[in-house]
Backbone bond lengths (Angstrom), bond angles and torsions (degrees), N, CA, C in turn:
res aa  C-N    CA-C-N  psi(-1)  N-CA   C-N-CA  omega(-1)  CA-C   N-CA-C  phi
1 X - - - 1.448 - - 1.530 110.13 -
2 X 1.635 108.76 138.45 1.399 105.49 167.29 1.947 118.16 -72.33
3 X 0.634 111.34 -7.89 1.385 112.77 -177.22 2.054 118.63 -110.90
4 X 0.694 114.41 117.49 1.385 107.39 -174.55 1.581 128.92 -73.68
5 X 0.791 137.74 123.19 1.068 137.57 165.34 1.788 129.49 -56.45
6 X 1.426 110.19 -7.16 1.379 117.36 169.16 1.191 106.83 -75.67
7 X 1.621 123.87 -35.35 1.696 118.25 171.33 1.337 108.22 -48.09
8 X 1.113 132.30 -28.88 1.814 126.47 164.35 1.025 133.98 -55.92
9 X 1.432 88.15 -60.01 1.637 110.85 -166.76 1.791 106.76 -72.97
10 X 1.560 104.08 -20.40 1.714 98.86 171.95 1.798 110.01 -100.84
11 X 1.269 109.20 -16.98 1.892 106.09 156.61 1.339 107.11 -66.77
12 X 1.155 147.91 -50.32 1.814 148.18 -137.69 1.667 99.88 -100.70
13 X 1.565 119.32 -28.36 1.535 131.33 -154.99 1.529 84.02 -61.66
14 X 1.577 104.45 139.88 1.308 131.29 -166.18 1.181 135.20 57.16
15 X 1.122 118.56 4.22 1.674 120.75 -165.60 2.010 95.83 -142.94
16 X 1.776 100.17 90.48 1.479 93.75 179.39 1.093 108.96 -77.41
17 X 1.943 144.04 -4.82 1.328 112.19 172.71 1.289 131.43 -86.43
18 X 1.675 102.62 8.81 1.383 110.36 -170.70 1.583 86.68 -101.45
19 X 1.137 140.52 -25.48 1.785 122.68 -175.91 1.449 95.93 -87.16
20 X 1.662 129.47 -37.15 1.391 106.11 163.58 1.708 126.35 -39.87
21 X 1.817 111.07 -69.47 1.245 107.90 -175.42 1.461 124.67 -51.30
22 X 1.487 114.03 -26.36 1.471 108.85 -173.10 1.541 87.78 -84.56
23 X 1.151 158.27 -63.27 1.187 165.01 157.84 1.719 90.56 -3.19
24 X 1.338 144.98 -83.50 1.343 152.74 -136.21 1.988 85.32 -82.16
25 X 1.658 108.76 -48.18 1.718 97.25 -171.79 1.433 106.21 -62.10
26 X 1.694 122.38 -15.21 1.591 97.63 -169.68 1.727 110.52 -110.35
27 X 1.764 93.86 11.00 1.154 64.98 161.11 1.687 112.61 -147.82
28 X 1.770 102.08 56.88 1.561 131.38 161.12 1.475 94.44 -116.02
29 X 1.560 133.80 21.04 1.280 133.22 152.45 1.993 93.91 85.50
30 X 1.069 121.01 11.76 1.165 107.29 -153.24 1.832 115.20 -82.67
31 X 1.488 97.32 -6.10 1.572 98.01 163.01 1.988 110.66 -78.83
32 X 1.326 88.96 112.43 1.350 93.53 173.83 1.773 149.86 -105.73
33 X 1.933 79.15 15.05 1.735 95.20 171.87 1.499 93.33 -175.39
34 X 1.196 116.97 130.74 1.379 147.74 -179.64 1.315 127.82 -105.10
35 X 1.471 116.00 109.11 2.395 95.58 174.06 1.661 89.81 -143.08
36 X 1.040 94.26 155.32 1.837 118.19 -169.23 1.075 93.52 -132.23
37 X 1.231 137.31 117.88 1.679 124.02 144.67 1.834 100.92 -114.66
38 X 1.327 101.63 112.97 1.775 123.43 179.96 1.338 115.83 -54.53
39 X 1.913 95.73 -32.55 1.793 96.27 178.37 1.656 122.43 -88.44
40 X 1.442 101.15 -2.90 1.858 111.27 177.00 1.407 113.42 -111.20
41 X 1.692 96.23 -19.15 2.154 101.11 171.37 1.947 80.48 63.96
42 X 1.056 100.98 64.73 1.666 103.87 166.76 1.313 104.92 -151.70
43 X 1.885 121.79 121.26 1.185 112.34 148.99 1.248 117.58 -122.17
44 X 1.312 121.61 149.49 1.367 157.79 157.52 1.328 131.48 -53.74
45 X 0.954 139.16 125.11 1.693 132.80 165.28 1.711 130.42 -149.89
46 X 1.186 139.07 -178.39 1.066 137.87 95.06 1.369 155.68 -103.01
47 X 1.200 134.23 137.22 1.414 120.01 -151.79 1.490 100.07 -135.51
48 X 1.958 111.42 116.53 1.855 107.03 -170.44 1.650 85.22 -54.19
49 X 1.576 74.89 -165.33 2.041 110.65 -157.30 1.594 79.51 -107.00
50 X 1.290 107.44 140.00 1.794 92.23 152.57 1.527 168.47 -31.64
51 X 1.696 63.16 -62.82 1.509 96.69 176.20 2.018 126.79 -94.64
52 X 1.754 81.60 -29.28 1.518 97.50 -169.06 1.439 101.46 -118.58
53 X 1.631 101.59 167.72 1.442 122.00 -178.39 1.803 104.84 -67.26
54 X 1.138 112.65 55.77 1.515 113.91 -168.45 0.736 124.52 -119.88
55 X 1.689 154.56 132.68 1.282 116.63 160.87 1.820 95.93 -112.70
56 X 1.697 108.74 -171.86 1.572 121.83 -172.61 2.003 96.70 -130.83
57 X 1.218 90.70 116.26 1.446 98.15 154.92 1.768 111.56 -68.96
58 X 1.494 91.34 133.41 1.667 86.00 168.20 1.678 103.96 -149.67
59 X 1.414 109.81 148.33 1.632 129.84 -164.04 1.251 89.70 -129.27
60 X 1.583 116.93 120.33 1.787 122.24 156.67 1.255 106.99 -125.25
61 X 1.468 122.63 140.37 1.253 117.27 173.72 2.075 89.86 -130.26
62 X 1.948 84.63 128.99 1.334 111.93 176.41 1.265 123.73 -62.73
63 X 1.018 139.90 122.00 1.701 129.64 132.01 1.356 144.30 -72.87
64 X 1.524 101.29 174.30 1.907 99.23 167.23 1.455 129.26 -59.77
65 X 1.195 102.54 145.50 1.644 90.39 178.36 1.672 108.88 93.96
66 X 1.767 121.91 20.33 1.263 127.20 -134.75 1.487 113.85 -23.65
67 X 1.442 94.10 101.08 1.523 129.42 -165.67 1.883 90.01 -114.64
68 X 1.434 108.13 146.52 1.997 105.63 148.94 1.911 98.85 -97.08
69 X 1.191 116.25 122.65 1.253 124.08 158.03 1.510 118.90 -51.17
70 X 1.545 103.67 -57.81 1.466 106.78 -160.00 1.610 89.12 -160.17
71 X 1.345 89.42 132.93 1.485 109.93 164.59 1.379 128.26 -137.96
72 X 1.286 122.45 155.56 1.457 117.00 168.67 1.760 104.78 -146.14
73 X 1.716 104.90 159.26 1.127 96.23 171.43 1.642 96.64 -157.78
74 X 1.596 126.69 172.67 1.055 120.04 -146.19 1.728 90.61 -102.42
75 X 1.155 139.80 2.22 1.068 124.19 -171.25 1.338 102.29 -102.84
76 X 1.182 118.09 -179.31 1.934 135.94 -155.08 1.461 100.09 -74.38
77 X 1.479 155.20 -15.52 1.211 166.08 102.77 1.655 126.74 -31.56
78 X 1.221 110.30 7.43 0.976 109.64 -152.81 1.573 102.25 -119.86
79 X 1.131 119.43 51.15 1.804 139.40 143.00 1.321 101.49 -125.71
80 X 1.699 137.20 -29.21 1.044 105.69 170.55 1.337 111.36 -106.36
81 X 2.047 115.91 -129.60 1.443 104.56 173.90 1.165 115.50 -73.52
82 X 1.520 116.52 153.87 1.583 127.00 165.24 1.218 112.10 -142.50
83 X 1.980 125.42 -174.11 1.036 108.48 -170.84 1.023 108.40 -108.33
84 X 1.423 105.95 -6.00 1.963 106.09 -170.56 1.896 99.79 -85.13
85 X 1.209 106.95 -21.21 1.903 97.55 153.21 1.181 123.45 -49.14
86 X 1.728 103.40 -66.59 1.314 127.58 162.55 1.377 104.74 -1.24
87 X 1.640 96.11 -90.98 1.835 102.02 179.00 0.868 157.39 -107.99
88 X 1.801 91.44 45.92 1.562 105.88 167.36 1.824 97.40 -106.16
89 X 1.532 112.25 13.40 1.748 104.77 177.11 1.788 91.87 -105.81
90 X 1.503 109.26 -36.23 1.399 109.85 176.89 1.536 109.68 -58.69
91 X 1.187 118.01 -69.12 1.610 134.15 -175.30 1.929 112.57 -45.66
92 X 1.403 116.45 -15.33 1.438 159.40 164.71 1.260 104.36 -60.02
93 X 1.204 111.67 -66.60 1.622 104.17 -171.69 1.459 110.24 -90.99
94 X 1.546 114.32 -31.15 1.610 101.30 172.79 1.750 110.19 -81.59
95 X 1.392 123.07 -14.16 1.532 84.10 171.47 1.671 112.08 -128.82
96 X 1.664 114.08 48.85 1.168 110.65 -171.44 1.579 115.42 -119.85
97 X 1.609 126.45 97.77 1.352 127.13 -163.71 0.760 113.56 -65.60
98 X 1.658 138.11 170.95 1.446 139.69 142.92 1.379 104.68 -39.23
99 X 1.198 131.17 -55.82 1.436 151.10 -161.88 1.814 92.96 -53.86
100 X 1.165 131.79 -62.24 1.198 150.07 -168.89 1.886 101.42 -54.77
101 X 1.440 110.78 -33.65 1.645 96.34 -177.52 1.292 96.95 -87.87
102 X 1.543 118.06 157.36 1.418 134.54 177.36 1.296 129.88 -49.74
103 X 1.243 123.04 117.23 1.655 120.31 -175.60 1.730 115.81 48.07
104 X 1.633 96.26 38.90 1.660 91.91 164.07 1.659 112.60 -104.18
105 X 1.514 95.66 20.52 1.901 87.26 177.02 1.366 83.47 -109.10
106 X 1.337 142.82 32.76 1.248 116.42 178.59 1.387 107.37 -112.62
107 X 1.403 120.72 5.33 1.426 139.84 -169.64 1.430 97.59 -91.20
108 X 1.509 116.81 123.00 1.377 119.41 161.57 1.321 123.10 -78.08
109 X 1.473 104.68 154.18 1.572 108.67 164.20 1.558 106.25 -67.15
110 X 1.824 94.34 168.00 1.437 110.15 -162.34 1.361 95.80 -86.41
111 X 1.791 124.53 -25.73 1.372 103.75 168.07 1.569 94.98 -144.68
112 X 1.465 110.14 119.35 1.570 113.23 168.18 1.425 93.68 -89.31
113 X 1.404 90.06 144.75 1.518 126.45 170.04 1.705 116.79 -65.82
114 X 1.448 119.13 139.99 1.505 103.54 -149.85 1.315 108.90 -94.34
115 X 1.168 138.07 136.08 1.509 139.88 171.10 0.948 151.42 -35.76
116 X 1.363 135.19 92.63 1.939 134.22 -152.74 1.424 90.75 -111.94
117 X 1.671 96.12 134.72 1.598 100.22 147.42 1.474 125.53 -67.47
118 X 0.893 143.53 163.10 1.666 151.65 162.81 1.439 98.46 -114.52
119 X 1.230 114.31 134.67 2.038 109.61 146.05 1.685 100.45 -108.43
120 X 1.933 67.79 167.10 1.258 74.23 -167.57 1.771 131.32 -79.44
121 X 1.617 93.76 -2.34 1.669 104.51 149.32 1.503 132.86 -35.39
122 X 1.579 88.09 -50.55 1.862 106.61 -160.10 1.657 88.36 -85.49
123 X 1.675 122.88 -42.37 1.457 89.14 169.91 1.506 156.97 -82.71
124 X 1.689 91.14 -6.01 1.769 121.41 -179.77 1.681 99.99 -128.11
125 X 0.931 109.55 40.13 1.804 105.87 163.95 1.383 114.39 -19.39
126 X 1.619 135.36 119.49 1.376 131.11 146.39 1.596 118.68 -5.29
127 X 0.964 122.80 140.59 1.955 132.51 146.65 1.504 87.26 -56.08
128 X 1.567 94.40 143.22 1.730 102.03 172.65 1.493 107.26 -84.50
129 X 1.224 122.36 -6.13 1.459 125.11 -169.95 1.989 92.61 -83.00
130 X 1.025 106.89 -47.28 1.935 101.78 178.92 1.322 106.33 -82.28
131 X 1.574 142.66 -52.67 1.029 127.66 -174.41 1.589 136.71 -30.16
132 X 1.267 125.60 -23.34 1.327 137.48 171.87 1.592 112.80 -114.87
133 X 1.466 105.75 22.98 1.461 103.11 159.41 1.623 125.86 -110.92
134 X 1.671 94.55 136.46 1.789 85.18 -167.97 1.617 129.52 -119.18
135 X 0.926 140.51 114.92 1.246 108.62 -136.05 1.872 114.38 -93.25
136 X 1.189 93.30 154.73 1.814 102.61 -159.10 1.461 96.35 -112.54
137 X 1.436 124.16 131.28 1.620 120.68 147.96 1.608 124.57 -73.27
138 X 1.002 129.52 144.56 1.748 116.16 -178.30 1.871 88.30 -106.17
139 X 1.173 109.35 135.40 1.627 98.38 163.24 1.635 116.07 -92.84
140 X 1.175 123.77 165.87 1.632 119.34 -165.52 1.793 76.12 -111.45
């Protein structure tokens, strides 16, 4: 995974009702917009309210050591810990591909495999029952 899962596990450390709730929001789908950019160590989200017709903007910017530097989020917890941080670092590592960070498909393998033509003989071969039939006109 491009995203680590230690950014969680060092936001949530000591406090199990906050890795429960972010744990229960991600997976009632309740993170509802996601952005990573790998080269600013900034993610983005929104994440509904639980209970209410709400949702919470939330901004984390990562550090070394997968540390969160700084976060904010719009709900009443939201200068210090909360859970909708919580799980937009949780919701992060389960749905964030290699594919998903910038120009990492542009990296080759260390050994591609070498290139054959096929025709299209060798891949749809004749029925042996037509292959040796040829066709003849009879004249009257």
């Amino acid at each position: 995974m491009a995203f680590s899962i230690l950014y969680w596990l060092n936001y949530v450390s000591g406090t199990k009702k906050l890795q429960q709730k972010s744990e229960l929001a991600v997976k009632a789908d309740h993170v509802l917009k996601f952005c990573f950019d790998p080269e600013l160590n900034h993610v983005q989200g929104r994440v509904q309210a639980s209970m209410r017709d709400r949702s919470y903007h939330v901004n984390i910017t990562l550090g070394e050591n997968n540390t969160v530097v700084d976060g904010i989020c719009d709900c009443v917890n939201g200068q210090d810990k909360c859970h909708h941080k919580a799980s937009i670092l949780l919701y992060g590592y389960k749905n964030v591909s290699k594919t998903d960070v910038r120009a990492s498909w542009i990296q080759h393998p260390k050994r591609a495999p070498s290139k054959q033509t096929t025709t299209m003989e060798e891949l749809f071969p004749p029925p042996p029952n037509i292959a040796n039939y040829s066709y003849a006109m009879d004249c009257i």
